[in-house]
KEKEKE-338568 format. One line per field, with one value per residue (C-alpha): residue number from 1; x, y, z. Coordinates in steps of 0.02 Angstrom, whole numbers, always signed. Last residue first. Layout:
BEGIN
k: NUM/... .
c1: X/... .
c2: Y/... .
c3: Z/... .
***
This chain:
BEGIN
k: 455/454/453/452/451/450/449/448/447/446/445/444/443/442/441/440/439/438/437/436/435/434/433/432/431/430/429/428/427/426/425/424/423/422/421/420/419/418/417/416/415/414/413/412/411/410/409/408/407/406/405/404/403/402/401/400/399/398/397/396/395/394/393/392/391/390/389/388/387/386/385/384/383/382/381/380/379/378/377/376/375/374/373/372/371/370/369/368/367/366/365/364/363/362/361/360/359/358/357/356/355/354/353/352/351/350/349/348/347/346/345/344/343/342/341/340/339/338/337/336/335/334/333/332/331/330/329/328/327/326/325/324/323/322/321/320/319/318/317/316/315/314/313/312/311/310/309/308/307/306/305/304/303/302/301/300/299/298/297/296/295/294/293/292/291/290/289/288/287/286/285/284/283/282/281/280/279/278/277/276/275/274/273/272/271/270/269/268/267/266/265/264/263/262/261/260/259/258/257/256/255/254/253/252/251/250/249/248/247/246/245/244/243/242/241/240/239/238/237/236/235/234/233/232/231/230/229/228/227/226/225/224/223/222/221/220/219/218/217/216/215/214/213/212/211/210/209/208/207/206/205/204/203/202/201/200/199/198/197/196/195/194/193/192/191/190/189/188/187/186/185/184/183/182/181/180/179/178/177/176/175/174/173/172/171/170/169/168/167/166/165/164/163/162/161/160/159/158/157/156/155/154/153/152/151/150/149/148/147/146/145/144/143/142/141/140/139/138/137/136/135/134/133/132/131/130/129/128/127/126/125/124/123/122/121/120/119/118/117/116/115/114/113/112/111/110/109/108/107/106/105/104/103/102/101/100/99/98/97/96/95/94/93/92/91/90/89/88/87/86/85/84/83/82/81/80/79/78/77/76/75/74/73/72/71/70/69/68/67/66/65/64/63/62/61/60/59/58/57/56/55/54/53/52/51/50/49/48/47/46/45/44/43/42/41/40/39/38/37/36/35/34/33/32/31/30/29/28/27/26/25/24/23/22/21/20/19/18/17/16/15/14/13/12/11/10/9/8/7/6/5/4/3/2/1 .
c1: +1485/+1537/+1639/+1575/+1373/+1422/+1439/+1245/+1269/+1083/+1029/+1173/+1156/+953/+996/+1115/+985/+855/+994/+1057/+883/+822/+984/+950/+767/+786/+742/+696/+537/+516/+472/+506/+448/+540/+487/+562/+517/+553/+643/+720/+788/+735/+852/+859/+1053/+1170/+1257/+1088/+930/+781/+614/+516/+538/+444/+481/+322/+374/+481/+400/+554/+493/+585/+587/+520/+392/+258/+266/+274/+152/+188/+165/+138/+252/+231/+73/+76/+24/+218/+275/+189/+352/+354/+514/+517/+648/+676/+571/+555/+390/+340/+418/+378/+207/+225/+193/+116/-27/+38/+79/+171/+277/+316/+366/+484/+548/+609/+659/+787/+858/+890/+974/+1090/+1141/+1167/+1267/+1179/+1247/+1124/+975/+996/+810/+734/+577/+355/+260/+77/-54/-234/-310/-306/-96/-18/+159/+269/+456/+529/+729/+775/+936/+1069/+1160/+994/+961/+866/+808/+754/+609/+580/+398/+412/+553/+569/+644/+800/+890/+918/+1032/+1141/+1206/+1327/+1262/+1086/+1143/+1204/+1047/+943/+1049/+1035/+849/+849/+941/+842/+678/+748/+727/+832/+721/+851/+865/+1035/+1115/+1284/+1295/+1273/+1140/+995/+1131/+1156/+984/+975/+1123/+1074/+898/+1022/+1109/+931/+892/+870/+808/+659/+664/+528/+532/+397/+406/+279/+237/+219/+72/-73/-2/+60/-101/-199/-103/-92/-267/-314/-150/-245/-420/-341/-239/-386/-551/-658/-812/-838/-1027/-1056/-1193/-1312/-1382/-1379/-1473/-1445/-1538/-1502/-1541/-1702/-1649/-1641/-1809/-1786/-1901/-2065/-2057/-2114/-1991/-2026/-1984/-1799/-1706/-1573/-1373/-1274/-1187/-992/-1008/-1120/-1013/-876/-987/-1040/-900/-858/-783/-724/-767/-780/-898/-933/-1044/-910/-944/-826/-728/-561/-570/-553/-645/-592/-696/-505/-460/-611/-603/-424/-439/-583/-500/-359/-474/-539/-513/-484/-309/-324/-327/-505/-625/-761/-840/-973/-859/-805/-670/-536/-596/-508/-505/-696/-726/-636/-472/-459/-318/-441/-557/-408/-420/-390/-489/-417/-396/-423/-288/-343/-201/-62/+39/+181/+84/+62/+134/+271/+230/+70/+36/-83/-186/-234/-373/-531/-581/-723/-912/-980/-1175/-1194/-1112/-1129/-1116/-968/-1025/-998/-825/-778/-721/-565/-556/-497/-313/-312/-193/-211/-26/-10/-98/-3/-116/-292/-368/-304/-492/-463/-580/-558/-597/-565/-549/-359/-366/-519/-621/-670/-791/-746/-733/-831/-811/-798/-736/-772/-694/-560/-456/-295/-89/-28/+11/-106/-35/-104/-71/-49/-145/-63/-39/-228/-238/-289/-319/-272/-335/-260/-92/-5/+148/+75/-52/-220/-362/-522/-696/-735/-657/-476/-380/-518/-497/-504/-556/-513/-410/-399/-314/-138/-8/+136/+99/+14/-53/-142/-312/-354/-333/-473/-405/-525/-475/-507/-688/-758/-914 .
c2: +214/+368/+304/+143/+184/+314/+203/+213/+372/+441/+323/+391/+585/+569/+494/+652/+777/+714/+710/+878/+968/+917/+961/+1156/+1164/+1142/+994/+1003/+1078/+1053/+886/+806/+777/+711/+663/+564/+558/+430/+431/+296/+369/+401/+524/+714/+747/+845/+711/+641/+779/+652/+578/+479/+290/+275/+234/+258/+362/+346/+438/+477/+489/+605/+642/+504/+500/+470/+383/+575/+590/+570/+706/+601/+518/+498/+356/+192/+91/+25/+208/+230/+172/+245/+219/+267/+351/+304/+151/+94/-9/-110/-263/-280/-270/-434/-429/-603/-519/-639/-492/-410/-563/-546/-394/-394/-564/-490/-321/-419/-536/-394/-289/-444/-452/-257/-276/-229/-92/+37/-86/-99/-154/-165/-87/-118/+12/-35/+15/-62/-262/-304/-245/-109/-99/+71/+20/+73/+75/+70/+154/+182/+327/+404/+623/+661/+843/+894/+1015/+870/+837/+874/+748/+777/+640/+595/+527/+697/+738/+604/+677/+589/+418/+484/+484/+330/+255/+315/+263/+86/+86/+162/+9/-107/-8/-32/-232/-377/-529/-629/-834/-786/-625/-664/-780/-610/-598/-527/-381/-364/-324/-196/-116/-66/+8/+119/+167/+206/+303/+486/+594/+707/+809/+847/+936/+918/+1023/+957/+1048/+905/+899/+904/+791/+661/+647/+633/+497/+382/+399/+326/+215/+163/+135/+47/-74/-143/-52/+48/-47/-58/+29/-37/+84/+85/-92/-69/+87/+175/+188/+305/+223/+285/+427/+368/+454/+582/+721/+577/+575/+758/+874/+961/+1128/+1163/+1160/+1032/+1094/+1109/+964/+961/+839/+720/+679/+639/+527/+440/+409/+299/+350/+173/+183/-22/-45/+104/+277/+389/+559/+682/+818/+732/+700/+869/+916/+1015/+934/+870/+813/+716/+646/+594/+521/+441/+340/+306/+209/+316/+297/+454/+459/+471/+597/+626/+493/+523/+687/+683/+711/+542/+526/+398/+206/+108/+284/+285/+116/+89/+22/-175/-263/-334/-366/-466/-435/-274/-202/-156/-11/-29/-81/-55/+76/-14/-93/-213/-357/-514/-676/-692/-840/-758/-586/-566/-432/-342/-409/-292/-245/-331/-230/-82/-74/-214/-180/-303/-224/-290/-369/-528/-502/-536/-708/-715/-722/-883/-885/-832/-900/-1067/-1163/-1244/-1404/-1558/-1644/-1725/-1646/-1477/-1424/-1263/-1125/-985/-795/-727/-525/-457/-362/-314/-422/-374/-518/-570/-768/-795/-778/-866/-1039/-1150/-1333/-1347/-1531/-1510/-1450/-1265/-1105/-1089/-1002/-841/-776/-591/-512/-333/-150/-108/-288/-446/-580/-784/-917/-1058/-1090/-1242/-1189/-1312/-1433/-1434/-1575/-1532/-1557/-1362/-1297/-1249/-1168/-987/-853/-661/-626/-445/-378/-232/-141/-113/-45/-99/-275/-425/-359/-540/-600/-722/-892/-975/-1142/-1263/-1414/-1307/-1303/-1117/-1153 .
c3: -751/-834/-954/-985/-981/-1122/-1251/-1252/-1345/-1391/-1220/-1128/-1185/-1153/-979/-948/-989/-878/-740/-789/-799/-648/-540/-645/-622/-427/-329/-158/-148/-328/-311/-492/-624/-799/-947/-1089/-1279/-1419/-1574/-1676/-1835/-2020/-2108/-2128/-2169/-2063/-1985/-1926/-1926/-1875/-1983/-1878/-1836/-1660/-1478/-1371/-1235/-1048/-898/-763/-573/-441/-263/-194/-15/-120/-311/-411/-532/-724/-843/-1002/-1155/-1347/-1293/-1389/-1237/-1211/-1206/-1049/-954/-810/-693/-527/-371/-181/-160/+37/+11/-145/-148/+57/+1/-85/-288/-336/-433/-580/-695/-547/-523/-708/-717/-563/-604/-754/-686/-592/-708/-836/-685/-613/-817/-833/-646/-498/-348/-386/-407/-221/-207/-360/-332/-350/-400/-411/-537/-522/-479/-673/-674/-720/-674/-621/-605/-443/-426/-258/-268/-112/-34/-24/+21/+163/+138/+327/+377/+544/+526/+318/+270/+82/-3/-111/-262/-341/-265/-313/-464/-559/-474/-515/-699/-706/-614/-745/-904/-802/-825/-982/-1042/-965/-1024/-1206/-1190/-1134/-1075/-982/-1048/-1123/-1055/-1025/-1199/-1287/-1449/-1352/-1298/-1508/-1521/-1371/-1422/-1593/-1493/-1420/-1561/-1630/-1472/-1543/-1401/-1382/-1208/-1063/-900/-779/-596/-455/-305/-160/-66/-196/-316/-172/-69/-233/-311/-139/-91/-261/-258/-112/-172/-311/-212/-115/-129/-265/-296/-490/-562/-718/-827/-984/-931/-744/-767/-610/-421/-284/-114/-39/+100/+271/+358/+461/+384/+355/+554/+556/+667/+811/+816/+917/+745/+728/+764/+581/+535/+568/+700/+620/+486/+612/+702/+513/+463/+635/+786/+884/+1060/+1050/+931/+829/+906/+954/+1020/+902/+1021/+1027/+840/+813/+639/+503/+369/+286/+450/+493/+324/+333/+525/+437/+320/+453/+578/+714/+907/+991/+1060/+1265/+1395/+1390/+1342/+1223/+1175/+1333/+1455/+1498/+1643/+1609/+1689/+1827/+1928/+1923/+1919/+2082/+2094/+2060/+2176/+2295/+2140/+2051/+1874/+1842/+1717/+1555/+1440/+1259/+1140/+957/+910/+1005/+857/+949/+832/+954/+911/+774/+672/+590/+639/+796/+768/+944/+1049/+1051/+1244/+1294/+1269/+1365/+1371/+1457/+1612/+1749/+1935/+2017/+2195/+2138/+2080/+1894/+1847/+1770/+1575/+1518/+1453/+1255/+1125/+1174/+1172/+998/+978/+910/+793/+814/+933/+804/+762/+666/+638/+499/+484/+662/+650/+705/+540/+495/+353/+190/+105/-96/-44/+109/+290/+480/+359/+494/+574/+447/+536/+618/+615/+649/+581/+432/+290/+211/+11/-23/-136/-130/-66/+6/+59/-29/+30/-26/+81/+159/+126/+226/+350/+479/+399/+358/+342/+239/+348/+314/+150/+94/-29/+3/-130/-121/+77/+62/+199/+319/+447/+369/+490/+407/+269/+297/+459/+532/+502/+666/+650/+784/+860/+917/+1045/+1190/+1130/+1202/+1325 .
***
């Protein structure tokens, strides 16, 4: 029998419509007391390590999972006793008991509760909610109106249950997921269901035992090779990378620009009272030479809405600035960068950076971004053909900036040179837009005066 006194914390959706978390670091062990509000554990999802309070007051009973373990969302991972402290209201009423003449059904287990987020109850999210029984057997229909007809492919009339991974895969092998029999917990279609669908039907001979054996696992030479687990954010900026270069038809444009005024400006910024204790750099600069140009030609701040064949073009700038970090590349924005002064801006892509160096970046930071910043420039690289962050329309790659030898006022002298490149979605970009924007943020950055005028 369940202790009343026990509270279970479920792992919530950190982010929209995750399903899973890495356990990364546990705060607390078994015996330690808690407090409402008090961090936990630390997980990390397929945007970012995000860090997990405890919603109420009492005493670690369990740790359900340890450190480096990925857990479903909605799965129990710690135990609280709260006799002690002020216990919330239990977050599940005991079941009713079923009717005596109700055959048991072992086979079929409960219904999977949904992910409760933390503070805010029950996620609205319905893709785990299985059908119920009634609970009253005078109100209870029979089983075979209770329950959707099976046909031998799962049930009819509903959406076949299948985590997103293998929604992809079934889609990719051409498979309905309405005719895959589901083997998982729950009516869940696994990997392996949708494998199974698309393999060719087994011979009528009888087949030796030896045939259907699982193959041995493939061995390696641990000292000539590391083999690294792709999960978390890699495995979706993975996902992320190859949805977006196959789905939208990407353009590149490149141009060499002479940024010693620029680089001028940057040294005598570090010298203004306005910006003291704000890292000024060439990316701020760029930064703003972007959002200049996208103010003289807002088209090409947009996005490609494919279900309804719309363009939807942004009346505002999130400004995403590409950071690589030891858990993979994220894109985290500056929300409303548009709207921020050169100061505001500095401050901004300082806590950016930094935040992201720390693995601090909240998936909030990194969601509704409408055009990126690259800049490979800082590995010693001239520049790249960078791939467009999805659902954005464009993505500038900034260069290493280098002292080469440049035509000024008609002599050959040493300047500051560095190379920008620009894709964008071609869909909805022509060569023309493309061309003005990338030219215009050379024209700034060669004539940084120009951020008054056409500011």
């Amino acid at each position: 029998m369940t202790n009343a006194s026990v509270r279970e914390f479920k792992m919530p959706d950190v982010g929209e419509g995750l399903t899973e978390a890495e356990i990364l670091k546990w705060y607390v062990q078994p015996g330690d007391t808690v407090t409402d509000g008090q961090v936990v554990c630390e997980v990390e999802t397929a945007k970012a390590a995000v860090e997990l309070p405890i919603p109420y007051d009492g005493v670690v009973r369990e740790l359900h999972f340890p450190e480096g373990t990925t857990v479903d969302v909605g799965t129990s991972i710690i135990a609280v006793d709260v006799s002690g402290g002020t216990a919330p209201v239990a977050e599940e009423e005991a079941p009713a008991p079923a009717p005596a003449e109700e055959p048991a059904e072992p086979e079929e287990k409960p219904a999977a509760r949904q992910p409760v987020l933390v503070g805010y109850g029950v996620a609205t999210s319905s893709t785990r909610r299985r059908p119920r029984k009634a609970a009253a057997p005078e109100t209870a229909a029979p089983e075979t109106a209770a329950r959707p007809e099976l046909n031998g492919h799962g049930v009819t009339g509903e959406r076949p249950l299948a985590k997103p991974p293998v929604r992809k895969l079934a889609k990719d092998l051409g498979v309905d997921l309405a005719t895959v029999t589901p083997t998982g917990p729950d009516g869940v279609i696994t990997r392996e269901d949708v494998h199974a669908a698309v393999a060719p039907e087994p011979e009528a001979a009888p087949v030796a035992p030896e045939a259907v054996r699982a193959p041995a696992p493939v061995s390696y030479d641990t000292a000539r090779e590391t083999r690294i687990p792709v999960k978390g954010v890699r495995k979706a900026t993975a996902a992320a990378m190859v949805g977006s270069a196959f789905t939208a038809p990407h353009v590149t444009e490149f141009v060499t620009v002479d940024v010693t005024r620029t680089m001028k400006l940057v040294e005598e910024l570090k010298q203004d009272k306005e910006f003291t204790g704000l890292r000024v750099n060439p990316l701020l600069l760029i930064a703003k030479a972007l959002l200049v140009a996208i103010k003289r030609h807002p088209g090409i701040n947009a996005s490609w809405d494919e279900a309804a064949q719309e363009i939807v073009v942004k009346h505002y700038v999130n400004l995403g600035i590409a950071a690589a970090t030891p858990r993979g590349l994220i894109v985290p924005n500056i929300k409303d960068a548009h709207a921020q002064t050169l100061p505001r801006l500095a401050e901004s892509l300082g806590e950016l950076v930094s935040t992201a160096r720390e693995g601090k970046t909240s998936p909030a930071a990194m969601q509704a971004g409408t055009v990126t910043i690259t800049n490979v420039g800082v590995f010693g690289v001239d520049t790249g053909t960078p791939i467009l962050n999805p659902g954005e329309s464009a993505i500038l790659a900034v260069g290493a900036i280098k002292l080469q030898p440049w035509v000024h006022k008609g002599k050959v002298k040493p300047r500051q040179v560095t190379t920008l490149a620009l894709s964008f979605d071609h869909r909805l970009v022509d060569g023309e837009l493309g061309s003005k924007v990338l030219a215009d943020v050379a024209a700034i950055l060669e004539q940084p005066k120009r951020l008054i005028s056409w500011a």
